[in-house]
C-alpha positions as CSV (number, residue, x, y, z in Angstrom):
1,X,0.0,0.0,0.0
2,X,1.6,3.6,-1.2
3,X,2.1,6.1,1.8
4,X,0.9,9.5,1.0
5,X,1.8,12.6,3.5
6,X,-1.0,15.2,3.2
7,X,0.1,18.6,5.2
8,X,-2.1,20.5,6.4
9,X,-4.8,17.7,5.9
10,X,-7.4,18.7,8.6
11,X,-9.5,21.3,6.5
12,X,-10.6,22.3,3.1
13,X,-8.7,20.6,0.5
14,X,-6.1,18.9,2.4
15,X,-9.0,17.1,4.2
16,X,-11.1,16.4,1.4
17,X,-7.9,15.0,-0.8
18,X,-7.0,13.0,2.3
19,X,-10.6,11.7,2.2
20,X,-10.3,10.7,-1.3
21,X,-6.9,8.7,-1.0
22,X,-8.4,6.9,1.5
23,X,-10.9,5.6,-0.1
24,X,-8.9,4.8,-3.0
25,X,-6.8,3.2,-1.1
26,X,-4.2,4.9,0.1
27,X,-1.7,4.8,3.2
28,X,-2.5,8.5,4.0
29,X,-0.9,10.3,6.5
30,X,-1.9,14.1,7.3
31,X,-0.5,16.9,9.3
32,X,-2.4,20.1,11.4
33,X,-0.8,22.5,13.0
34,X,-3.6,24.8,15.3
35,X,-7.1,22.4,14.3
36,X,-6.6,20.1,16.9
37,X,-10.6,19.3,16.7
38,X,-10.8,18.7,13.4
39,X,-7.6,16.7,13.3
40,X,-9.0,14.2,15.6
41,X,-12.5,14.2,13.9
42,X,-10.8,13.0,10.6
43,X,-8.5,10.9,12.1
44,X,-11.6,9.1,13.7
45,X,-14.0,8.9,11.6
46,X,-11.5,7.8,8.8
47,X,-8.9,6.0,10.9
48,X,-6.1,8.5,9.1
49,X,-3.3,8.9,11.5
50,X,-2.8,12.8,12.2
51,X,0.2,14.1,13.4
52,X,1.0,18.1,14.4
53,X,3.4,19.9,12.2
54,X,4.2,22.9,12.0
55,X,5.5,23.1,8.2
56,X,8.0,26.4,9.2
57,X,10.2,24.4,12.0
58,X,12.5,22.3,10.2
59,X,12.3,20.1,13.9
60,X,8.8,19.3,13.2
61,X,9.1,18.5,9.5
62,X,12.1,16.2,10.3
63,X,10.7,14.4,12.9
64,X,6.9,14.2,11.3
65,X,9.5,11.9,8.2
66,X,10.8,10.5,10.7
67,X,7.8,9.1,12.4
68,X,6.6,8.1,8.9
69,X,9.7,6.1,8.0
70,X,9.1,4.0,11.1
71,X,5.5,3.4,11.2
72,X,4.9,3.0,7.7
73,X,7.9,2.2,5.7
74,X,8.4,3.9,2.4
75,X,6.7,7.1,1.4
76,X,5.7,7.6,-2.2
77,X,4.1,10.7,-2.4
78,X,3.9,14.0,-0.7
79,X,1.2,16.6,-1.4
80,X,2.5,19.9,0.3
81,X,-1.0,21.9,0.6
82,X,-0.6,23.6,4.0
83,X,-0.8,27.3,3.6
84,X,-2.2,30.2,4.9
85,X,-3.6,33.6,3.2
86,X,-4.7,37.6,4.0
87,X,-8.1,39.3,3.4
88,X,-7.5,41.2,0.8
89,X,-5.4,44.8,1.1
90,X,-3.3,47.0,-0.6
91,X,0.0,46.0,0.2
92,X,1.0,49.2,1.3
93,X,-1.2,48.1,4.3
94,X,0.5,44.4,4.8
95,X,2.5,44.3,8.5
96,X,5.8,42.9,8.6
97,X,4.2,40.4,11.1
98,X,1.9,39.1,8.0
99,X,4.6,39.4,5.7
100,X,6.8,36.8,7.7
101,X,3.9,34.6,8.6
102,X,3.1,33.9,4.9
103,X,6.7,33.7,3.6
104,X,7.6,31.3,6.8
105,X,4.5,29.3,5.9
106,X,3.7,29.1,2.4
107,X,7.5,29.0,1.0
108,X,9.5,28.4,3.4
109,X,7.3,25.3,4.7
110,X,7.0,23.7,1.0
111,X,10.5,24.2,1.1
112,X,11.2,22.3,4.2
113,X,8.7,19.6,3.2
114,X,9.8,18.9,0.3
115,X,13.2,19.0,0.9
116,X,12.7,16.3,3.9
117,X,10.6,14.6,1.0
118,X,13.1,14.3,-1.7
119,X,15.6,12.8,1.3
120,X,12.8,10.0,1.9
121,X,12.7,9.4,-1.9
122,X,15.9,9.2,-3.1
123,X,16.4,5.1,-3.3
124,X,12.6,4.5,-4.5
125,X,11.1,7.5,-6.4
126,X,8.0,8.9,-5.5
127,X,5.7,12.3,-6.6
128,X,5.6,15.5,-4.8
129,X,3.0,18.0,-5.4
130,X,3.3,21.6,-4.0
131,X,-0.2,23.3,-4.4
132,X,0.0,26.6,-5.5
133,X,-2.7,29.0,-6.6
134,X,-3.7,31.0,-10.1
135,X,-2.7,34.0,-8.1
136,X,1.3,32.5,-8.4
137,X,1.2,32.3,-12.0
138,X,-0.7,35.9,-12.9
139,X,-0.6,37.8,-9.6
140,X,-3.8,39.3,-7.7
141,X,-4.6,43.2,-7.3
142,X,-4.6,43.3,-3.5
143,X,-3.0,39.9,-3.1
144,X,0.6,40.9,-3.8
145,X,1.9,39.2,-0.6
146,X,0.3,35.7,-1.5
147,X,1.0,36.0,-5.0
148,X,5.0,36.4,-3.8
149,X,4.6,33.2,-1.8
150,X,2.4,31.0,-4.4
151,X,4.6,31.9,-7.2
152,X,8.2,30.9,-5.2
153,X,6.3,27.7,-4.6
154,X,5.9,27.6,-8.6
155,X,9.8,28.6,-8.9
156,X,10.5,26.1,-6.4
157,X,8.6,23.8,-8.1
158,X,10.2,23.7,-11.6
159,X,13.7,24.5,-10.4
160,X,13.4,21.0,-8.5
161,X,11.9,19.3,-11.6
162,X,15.2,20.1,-13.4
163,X,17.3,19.2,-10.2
164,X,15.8,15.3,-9.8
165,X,14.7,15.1,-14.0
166,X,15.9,10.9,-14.6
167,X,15.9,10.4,-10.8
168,X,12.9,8.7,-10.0
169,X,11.3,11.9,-8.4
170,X,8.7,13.7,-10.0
171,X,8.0,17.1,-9.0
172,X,5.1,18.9,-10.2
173,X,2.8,21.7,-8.6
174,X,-1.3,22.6,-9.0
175,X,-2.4,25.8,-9.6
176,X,-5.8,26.0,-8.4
177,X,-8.5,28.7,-8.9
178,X,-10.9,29.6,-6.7
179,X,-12.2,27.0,-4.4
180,X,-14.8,27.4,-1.9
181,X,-12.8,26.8,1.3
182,X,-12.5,28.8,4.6
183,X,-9.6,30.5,3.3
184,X,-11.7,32.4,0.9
185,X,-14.8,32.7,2.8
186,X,-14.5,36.6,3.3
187,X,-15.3,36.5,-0.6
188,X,-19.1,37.8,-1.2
189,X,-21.4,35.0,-3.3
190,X,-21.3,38.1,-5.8
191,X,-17.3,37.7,-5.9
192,X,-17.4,33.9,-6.1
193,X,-19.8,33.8,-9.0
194,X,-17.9,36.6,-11.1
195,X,-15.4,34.3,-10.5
196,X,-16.7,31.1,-12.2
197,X,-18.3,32.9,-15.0
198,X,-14.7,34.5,-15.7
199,X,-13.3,30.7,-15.6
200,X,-15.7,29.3,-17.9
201,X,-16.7,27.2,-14.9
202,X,-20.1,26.0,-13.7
203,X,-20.6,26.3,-10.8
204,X,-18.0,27.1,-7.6
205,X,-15.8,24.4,-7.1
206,X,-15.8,22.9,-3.6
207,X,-12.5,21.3,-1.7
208,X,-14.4,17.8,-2.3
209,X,-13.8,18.7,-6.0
210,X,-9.9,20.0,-5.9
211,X,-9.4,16.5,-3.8
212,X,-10.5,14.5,-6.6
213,X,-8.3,16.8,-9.2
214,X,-5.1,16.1,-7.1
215,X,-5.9,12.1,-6.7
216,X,-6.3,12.5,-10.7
217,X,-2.6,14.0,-10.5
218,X,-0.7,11.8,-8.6
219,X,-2.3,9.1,-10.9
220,X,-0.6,10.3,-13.5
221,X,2.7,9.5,-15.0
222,X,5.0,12.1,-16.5
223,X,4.0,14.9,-14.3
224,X,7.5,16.0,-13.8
225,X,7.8,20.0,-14.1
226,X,4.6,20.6,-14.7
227,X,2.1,23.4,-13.9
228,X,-1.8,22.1,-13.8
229,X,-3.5,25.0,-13.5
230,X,-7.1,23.4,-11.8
231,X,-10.6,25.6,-11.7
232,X,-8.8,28.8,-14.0
């Protein structure tokens, strides 16, 4: 059975992929770092072994592989989806104290995931998948310090591609659109619906709906390098 590591698995699309993987089945292992609650709720009701990590101390990350390595043997794919965002403001108005939460977070968490990742891979391959946003690859008016953090995780992304291309590692990263998830639930209906319409979507895609995009992904082969931009 393939082990999976899910960060930040406990809400929105981390939870619903974890879910999904499950079902499919999946060794799935998540991570939370603050929803203790839901953590144990998903970890219960779907016997999915939870563990607290917090993706910005390179302690946590290490011993979270660690853990892994011992329980469960082998991993063979990480999806690094724990991230955090702002409501929307100029950036002009973005605190120092926001700036380094995102940057810690978003990049510099992917970073330490996937680099603890790639270490756990090297002598039997695997798939990493950094999930990004549509905001990384065409920026966001009033989302400048996201976009920053979304689009190093796309940098990231194909600059390790290159790194590991014949080693057995794929690394690829999903740009998703907008998803109807806490982290975007300061967004008016009005806002979410302009959105779809400008996507050529249907209707507002839900987490249950990005979790069966990124099972869809890490069923592919040849996904090295590559961008899928999801719901855009």
């Amino acid at each position: 059975m393939a082990t999976v590591i899910i960060t930040g698995a406990s809400q929105g699309i981390g939870r619903e992929t974890a879910i999904k993987l499950k079902k499919e089945g999946f060794m799935v292992v998540g991570t939370y770092c603050n929803s203790s609650k839901s953590a144990k709720d998903l970890q219960t009701q779907y016997n999915i072994p939870m563990h607290r990590c917090n993706v910005a101390d390179e302690r946590d990350v290490a011993n979270l592989f660690a853990t892994v390595k011992k329980d469960y043997g082998r991993v063979s794919a990480v999806i690094s989806n724990a991230g955090v965002s702002l409501i929307q403001k100029p950036f002009v108005d973005v605190s120092e104290d926001e700036i380094d939460r995102l940057i810690s977070i978003n990049l510099k968490g992917t970073m330490l995931v996937d680099k603890y990742a790639i270490n756990a891979m090297l002598t039997g391959g695997g798939t990493i998948i950094n999930v990004s946003s549509i905001f990384g690859l065409k920026g966001g008016s009033c989302e400048a310090l996201y976009t920053a953090t979304k689009s190093g995780v796309i940098g990231l992304t194909r600059a390790l591609a290159e790194e590991l291309d014949g080693s057995g590692i794929n690394v690829c990263a999903v740009a998703f659109g907008l998803v109807d998830t806490d982290m975007n639930k300061h967004l008016s209906t009005e806002d979410k619906l302009s959105f779809v319409k400008e996507s050529g979507l249907s209707a507002i895609p839900t987490a249950k709906d990005a979790g069966d995009e990124l099972y869809k992904i890490l069923s592919r082969d040849n996904v090295n390098g590559k961008i899928f931009k999801v719901f855009c």
